[in-house]
C-alpha positions as CSV (number, residue, x, y, z in Angstrom):
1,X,0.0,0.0,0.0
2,X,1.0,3.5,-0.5
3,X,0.0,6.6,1.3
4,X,-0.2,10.3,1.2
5,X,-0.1,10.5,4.7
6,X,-0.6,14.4,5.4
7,X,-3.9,13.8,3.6
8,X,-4.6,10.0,4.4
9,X,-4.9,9.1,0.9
10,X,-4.1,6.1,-0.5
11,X,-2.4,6.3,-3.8
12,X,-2.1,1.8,-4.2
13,X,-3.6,-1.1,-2.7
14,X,-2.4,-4.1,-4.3
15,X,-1.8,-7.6,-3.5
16,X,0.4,-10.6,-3.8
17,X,3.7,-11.6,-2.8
18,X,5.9,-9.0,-1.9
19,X,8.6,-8.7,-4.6
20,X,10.3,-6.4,-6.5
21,X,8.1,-6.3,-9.7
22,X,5.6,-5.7,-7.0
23,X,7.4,-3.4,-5.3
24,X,8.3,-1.7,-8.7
25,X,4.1,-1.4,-9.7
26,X,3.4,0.0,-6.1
27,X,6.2,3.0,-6.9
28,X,5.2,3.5,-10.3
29,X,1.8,4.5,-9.4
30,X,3.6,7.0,-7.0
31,X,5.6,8.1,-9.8
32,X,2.7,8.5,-11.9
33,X,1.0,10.9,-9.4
34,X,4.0,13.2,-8.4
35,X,5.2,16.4,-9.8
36,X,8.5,16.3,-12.0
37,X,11.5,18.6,-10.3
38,X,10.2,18.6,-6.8
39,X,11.1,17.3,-3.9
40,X,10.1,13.8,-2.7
41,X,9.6,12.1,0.9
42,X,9.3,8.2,1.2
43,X,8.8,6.4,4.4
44,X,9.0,2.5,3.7
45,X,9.9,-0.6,6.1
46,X,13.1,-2.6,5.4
47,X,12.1,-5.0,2.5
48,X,14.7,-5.3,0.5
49,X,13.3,-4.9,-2.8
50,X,12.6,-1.2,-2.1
51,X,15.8,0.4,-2.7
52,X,16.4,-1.6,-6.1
53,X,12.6,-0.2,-7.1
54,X,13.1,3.3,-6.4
55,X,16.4,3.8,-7.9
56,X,14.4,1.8,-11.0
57,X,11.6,4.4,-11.2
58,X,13.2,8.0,-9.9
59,X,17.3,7.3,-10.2
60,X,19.8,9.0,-12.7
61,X,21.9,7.1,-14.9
62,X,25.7,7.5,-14.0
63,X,28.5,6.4,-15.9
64,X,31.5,5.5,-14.2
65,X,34.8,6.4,-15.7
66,X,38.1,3.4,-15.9
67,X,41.0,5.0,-13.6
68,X,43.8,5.8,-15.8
69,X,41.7,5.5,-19.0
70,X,42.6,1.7,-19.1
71,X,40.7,-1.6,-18.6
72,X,37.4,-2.8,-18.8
73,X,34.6,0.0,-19.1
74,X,32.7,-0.3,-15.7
75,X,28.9,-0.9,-16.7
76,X,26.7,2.0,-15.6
77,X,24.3,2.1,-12.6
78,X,21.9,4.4,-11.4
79,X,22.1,7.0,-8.4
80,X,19.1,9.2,-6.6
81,X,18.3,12.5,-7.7
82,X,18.9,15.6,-6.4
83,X,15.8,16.5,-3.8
84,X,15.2,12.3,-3.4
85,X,14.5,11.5,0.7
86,X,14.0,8.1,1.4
87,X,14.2,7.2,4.7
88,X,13.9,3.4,6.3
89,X,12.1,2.0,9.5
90,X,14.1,-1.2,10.9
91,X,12.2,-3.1,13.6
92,X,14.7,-5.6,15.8
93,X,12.9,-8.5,16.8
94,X,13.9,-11.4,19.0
95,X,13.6,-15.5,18.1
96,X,10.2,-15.3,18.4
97,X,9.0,-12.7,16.9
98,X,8.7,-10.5,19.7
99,X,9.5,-6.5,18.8
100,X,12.1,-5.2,20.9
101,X,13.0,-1.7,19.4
102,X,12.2,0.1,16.2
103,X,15.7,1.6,14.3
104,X,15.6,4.6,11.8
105,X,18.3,5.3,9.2
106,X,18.4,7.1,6.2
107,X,18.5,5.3,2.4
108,X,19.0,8.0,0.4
109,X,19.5,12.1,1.2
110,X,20.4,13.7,4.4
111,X,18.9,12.8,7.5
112,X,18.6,16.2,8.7
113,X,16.6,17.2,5.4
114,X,14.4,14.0,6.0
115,X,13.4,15.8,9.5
116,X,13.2,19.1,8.2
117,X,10.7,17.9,5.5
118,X,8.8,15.7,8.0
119,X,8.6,18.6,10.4
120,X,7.2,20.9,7.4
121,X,4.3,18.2,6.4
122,X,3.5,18.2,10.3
123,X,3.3,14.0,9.9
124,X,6.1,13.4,13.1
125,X,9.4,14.3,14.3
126,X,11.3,11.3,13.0
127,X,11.5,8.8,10.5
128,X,8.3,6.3,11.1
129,X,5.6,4.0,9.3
130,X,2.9,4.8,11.9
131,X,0.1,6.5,9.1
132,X,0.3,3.1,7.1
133,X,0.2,0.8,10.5
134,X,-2.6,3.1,11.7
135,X,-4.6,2.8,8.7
136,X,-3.6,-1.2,8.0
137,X,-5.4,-1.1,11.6
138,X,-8.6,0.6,10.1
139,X,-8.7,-1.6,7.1
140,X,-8.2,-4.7,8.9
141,X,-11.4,-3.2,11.3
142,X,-13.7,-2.5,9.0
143,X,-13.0,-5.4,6.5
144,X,-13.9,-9.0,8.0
145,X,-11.7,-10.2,5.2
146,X,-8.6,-9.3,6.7
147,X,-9.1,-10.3,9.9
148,X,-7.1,-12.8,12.1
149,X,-9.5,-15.2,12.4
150,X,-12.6,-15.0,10.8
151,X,-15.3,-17.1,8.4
152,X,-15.4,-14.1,6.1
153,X,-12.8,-15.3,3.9
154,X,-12.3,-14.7,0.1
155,X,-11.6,-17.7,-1.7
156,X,-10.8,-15.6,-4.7
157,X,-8.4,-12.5,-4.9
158,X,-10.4,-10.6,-7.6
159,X,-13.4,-10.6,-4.9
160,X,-10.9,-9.5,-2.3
161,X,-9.9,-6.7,-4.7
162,X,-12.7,-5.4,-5.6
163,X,-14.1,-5.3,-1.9
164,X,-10.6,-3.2,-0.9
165,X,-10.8,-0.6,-3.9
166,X,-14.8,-0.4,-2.7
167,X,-13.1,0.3,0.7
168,X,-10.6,2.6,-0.6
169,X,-13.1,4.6,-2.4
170,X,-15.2,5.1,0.7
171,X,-12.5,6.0,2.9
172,X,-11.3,8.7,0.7
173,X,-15.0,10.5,-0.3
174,X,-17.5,9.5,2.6
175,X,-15.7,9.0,5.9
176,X,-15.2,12.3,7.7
177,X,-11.1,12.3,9.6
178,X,-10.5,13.6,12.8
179,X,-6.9,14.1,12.2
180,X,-8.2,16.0,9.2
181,X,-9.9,18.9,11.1
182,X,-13.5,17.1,9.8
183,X,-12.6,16.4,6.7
184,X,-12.1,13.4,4.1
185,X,-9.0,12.7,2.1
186,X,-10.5,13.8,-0.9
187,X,-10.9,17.1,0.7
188,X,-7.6,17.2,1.8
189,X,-6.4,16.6,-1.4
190,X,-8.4,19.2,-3.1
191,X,-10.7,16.2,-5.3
192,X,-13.6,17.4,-3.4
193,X,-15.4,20.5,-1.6
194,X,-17.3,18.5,0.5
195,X,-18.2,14.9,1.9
196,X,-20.0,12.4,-0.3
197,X,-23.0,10.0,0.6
198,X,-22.9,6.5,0.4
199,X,-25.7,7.5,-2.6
200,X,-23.9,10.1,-3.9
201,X,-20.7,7.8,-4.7
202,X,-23.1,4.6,-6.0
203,X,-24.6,7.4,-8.4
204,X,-21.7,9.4,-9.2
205,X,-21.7,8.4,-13.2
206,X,-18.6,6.9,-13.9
207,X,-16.7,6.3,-17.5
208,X,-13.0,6.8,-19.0
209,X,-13.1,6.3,-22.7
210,X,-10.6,3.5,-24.6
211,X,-7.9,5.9,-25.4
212,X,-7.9,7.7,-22.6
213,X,-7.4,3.9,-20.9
214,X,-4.5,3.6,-23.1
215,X,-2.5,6.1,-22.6
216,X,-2.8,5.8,-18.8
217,X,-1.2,2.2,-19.7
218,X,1.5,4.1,-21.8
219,X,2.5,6.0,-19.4
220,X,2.9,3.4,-16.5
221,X,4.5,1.0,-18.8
222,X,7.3,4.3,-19.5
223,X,7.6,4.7,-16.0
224,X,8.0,1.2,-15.5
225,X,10.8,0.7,-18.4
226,X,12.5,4.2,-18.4
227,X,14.5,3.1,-14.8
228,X,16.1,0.1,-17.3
229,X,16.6,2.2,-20.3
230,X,19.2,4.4,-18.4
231,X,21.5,1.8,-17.8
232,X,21.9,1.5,-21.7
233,X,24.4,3.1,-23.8
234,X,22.9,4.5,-26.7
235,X,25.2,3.3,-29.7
236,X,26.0,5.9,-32.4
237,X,24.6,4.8,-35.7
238,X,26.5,5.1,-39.0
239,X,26.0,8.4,-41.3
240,X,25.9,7.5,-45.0
């Protein structure tokens, strides 16, 4: 899942097996939604495909030079751009499973701009993955799906899918936020003056043309492939 979380907006809600093409969808919708040139926060956990992924979707391509202009050219590699703040929550846990203490570092930028920004977007005073917990908390409440032990089970994931983007949907345009000063995400986005009905949303009409479907799939599949691209040096062609 992804999260705005000064507006408590979910950008993602996907599921599967956490790997890195996963990983890599998850950040190319957050790719798809942000503004080019300005500056980005990310709070994620410690899986290990997260690094890998956002260097994929957001990094540079550097070429690295042979010392003394000999030997083997070194294969290129990608590094964050300038304005990238990636910070990382590690949680130390014993043999059991048992959570002793939660560790903050920094994955890429300083550590002092990661505070500063968080400090700025009023959403805490260090590095921390409390919005998404808090709202994994909600999700698991209010969907019987999800919880621990229940009957309510989905035997098949399109059913679960469809009942979570329902969910989503509600959360963001009907359910007024305390945190928000009364309002929904949607309002705190700017999507929305004011808070929807359950009617209102089942008769809002709905419909995105073919093309327009297209070139939403255009554009994620760039984003998707651009991060591999980078890496490649273009050859020169031949001039006749």
């Amino acid at each position: 899942m992804a999260l705005v979380a000064a507006a408590r907006y979910v950008i993602e809600l996907r599921l599967g097996p956490r790997t890195l093409e996963s990983a890599r969808e998850l950040l190319a919708s957050v790719a798809a939604c942000c503004r080019p040139r300005q500056p980005l926060l990310i709070e994620a956990d410690e899986h290990r495909p997260y690094p890998q992924a956002i260097l994929d979707l957001f990094g540079l391509t550097r070429f690295r030079r042979r010392r003394h202009g000999r030997g083997r050219r070194k294969h290129s590699d990608l590094k964050p751009p300038r304005g990238l703040l990636v910070g990382v929550v590690h949680k130390v846990r014993d043999a059991c499973g048992n959570l002793l203490r939660v560790r903050t570092r920094r994955l890429f930028g300083r550590r002092r701009d990661i505070l500063k920004m968080l400090k700025r977007l009023k959403v805490g005073r260090r590095i921390n993955t409390g919005h998404i917990e808090r709202l994994n908390g909600t999700m698991r409440t209010q969907q019987t799906r999800l919880a621990r032990r229940t009957r309510n089970v989905s035997h098949a994931t399109k059913a679960l899918q469809f009942a979570l983007w329902l969910w989503r949907d509600l959360y963001h345009w009907v359910h007024l936020h305390h945190s928000l000063s009364g309002r929904t995400p949607a309002m705190a986005m700017g999507l929305a003056k004011t808070a929807w009905t359950v009617r209102a949303y089942v008769c809002y009409p709905v419909h995105v043309a073919t093309w327009q479907r297209a070139l939403w799939a255009e554009h994620r599949e760039n984003l998707l492939t651009i991060g591999l691209n980078r890496r490649k040096r273009l050859k020169p062609l031949p001039i006749s």
